[in-house]
C-alpha positions as CSV (number, residue, x, y, z in Angstrom):
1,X,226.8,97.4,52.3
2,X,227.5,94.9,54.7
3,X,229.0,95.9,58.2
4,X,232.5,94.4,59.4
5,X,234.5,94.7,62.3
6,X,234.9,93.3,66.0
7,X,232.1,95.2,67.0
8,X,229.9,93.7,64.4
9,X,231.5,90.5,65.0
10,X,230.4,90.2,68.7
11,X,226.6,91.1,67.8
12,X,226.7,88.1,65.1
13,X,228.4,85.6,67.6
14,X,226.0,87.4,70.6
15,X,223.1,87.1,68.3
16,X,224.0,83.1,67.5
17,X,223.9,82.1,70.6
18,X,220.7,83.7,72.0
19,X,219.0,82.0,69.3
20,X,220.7,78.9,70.0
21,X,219.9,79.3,73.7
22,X,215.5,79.6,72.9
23,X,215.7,77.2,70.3
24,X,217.4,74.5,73.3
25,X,213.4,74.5,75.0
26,X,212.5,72.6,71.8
27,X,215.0,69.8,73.7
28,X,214.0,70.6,77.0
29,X,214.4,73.6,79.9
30,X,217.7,74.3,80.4
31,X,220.4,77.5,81.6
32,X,221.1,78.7,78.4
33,X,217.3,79.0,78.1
34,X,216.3,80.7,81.0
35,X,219.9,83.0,80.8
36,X,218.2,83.9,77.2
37,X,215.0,84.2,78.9
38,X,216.1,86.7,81.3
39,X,218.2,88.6,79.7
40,X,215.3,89.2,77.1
41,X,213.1,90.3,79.7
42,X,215.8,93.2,81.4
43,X,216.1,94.2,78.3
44,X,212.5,94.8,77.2
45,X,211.7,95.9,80.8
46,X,214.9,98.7,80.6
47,X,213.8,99.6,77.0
48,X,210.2,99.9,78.4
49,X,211.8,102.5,81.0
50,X,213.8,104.3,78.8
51,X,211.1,104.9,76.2
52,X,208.8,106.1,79.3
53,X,211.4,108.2,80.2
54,X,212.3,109.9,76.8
55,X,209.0,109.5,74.6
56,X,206.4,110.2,77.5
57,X,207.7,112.2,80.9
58,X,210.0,114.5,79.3
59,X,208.5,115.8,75.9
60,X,205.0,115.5,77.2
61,X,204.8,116.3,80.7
62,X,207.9,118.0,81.9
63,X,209.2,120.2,79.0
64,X,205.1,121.6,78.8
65,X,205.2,122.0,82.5
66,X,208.8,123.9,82.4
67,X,207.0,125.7,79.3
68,X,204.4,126.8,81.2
69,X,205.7,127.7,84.4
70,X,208.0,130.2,82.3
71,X,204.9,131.5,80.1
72,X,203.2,132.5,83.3
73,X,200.3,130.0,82.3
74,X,199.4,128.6,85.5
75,X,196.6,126.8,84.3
76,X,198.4,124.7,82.3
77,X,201.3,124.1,84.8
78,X,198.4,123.7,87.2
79,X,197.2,120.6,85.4
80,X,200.8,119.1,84.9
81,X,201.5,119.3,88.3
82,X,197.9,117.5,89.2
83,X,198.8,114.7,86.7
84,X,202.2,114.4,88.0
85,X,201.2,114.2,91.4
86,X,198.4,111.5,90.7
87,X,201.1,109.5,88.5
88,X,202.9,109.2,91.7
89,X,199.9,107.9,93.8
90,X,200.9,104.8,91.5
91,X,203.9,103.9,93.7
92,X,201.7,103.8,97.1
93,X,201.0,100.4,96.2
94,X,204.5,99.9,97.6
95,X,203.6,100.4,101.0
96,X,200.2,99.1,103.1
97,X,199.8,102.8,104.8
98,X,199.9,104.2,100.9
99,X,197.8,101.9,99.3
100,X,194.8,103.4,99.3
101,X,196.6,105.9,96.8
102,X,197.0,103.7,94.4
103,X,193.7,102.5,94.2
104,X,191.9,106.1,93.5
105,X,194.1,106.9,90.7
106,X,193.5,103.0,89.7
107,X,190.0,103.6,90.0
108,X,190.5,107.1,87.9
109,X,192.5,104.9,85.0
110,X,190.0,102.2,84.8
111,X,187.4,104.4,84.8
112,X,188.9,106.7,82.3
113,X,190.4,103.7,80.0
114,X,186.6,102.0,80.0
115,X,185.2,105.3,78.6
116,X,187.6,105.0,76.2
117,X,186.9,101.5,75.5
118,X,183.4,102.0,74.9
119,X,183.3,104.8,72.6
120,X,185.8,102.8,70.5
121,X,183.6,99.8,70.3
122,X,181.0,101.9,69.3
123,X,183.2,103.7,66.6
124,X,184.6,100.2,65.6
125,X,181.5,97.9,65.6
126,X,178.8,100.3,64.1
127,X,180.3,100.5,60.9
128,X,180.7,96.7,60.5
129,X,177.1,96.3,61.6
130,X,176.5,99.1,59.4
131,X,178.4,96.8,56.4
132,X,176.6,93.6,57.1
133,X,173.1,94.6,55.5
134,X,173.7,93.6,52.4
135,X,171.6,93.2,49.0
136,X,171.8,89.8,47.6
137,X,171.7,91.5,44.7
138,X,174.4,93.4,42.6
139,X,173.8,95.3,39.7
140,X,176.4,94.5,36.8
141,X,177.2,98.0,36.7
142,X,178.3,97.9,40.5
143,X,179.6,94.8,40.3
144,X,183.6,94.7,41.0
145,X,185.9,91.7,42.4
146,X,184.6,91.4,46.0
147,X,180.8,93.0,45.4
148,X,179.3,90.5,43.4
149,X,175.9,89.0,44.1
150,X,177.2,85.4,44.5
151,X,179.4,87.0,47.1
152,X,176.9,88.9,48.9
153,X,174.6,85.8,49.0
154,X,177.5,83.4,51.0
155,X,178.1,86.5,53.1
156,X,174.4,86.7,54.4
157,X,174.1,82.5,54.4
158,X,177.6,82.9,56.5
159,X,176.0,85.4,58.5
160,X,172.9,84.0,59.0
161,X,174.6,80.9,60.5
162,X,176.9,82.1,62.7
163,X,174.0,84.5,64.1
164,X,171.7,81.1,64.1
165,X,174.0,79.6,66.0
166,X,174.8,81.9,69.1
167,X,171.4,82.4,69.3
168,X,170.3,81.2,72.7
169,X,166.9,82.7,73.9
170,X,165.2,79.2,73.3
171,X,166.6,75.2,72.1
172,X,167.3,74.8,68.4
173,X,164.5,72.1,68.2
174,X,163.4,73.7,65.2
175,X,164.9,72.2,62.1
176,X,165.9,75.0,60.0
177,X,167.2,76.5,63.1
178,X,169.3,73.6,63.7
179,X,170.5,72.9,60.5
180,X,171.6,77.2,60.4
181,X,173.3,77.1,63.8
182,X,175.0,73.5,62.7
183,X,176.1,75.1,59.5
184,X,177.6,78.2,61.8
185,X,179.7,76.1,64.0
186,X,181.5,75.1,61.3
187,X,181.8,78.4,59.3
188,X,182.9,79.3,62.9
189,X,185.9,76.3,62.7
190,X,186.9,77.3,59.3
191,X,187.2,80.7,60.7
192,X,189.2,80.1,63.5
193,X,191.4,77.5,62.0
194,X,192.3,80.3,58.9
195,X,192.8,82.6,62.1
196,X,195.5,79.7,63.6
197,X,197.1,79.2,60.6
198,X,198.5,83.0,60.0
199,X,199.8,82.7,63.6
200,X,201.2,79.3,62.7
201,X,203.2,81.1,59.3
202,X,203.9,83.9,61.6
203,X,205.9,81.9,63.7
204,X,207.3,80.2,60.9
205,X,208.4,83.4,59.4
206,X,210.4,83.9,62.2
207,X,212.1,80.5,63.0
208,X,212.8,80.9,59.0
209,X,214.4,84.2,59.4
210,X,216.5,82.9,62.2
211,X,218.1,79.6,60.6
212,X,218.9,82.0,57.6
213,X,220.8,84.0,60.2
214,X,222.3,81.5,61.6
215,X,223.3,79.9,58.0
216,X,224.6,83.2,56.4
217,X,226.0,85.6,58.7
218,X,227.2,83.3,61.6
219,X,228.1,79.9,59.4
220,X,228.8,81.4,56.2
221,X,227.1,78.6,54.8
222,X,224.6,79.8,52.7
223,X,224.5,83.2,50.6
């Protein structure tokens, strides 16, 4: 059911003209726009703090700590208080005497978050590696609607290409070799043009969604 009211009123009349206000860039740069702009962006920036503040820093690093202090389990509380005090080394950036203690526990993330990094490329890439050695060939019996052995062949020609054609240890003067890596620049274009059109219809989804809006809850024009 449908919600009614002033209240609801204002969000449909505050929710018109934001969406007026972006869609003036298509004209040109303009108040409205940049007022829409920056509203957006306090609002994302205090959402981003309040989640912080409720989702991260109070059920995962001060209740435990309270917890812990309480429990008598001082290695625990000990490691709370070490991560809180390195989460504050963060805010010596502010300061020219302080910065120094931003960069160690910058040093300690990046470190950390490239560890992290790697072992996930690992865990992601291996299995599709894994997935590429293919037989051209498909038993009937094994056979199902994407495991076929016509499939499997265009995979390894697609494959084959693509590989051919980011292969760079010596020139393509051969002419298989350059007729393969030819081939895989444009498997490579189809590719990436399939990639640009789902962000294309993404887009579109959205500008759709918001004319409808505009139409039925704001104009009443359409139902």
């Amino acid at each position: 059911m449908q919600a009614s009211g002033p209240i609801h009123t204002v969000e449909i009349w505050l929710g018109a003209f934001a969406t007026l206000a972006v869609f003036s860039f298509l004209y040109r740069e303009n108040r409205a726009y940049r007022f829409a702009e920056h509203v957006l962006l306090g609002l994302g920036v205090g959402f981003g703090v309040a989640t912080t503040i409720t989702d991260i820093l109070l059920p995962k690093w001060y209740v435990p700590l309270v917890t812990a202090l309480a429990q008598h389990r001082w290695g625990a509380a000990g490691i709370g208080l070490l991560a809180g005090i390195l989460g504050s080394f963060w805010y010596g950036m502010y300061h020219p005497r302080t910065i120094w203690l931003s960069r160690l526990v910058m040093g300690i993330t990046i470190g950390a978050g490239a560890g992290i990094a790697f072992k996930a490329q690992i865990n992601d890439k291996l299995p599709q590696l894994i997935a590429s050695f293919k037989s051209p060939y498909v038993p009937p019996a094994k056979a199902s609607g994407y495991n076929t052995t016509a499939d499997n062949i265009v995979f390894i020609v697609v494959l084959t290409c693509v590989l051919a054609y980011f292969f760079f240890s010596f020139q393509h003067n051969n002419r298989l070799l350059r007729a393969s890596a030819h081939w895989g620049r444009l498997f490579l274009m189809v590719t990436f043009g399939v990639f640009f059109g789902n962000t294309v219809m993404t887009r579109m989804s959205v500008f759709i969604e918001r004319v409808w809006f505009l139409l039925t809850q704001w104009l009443h024009l359409a139902r």
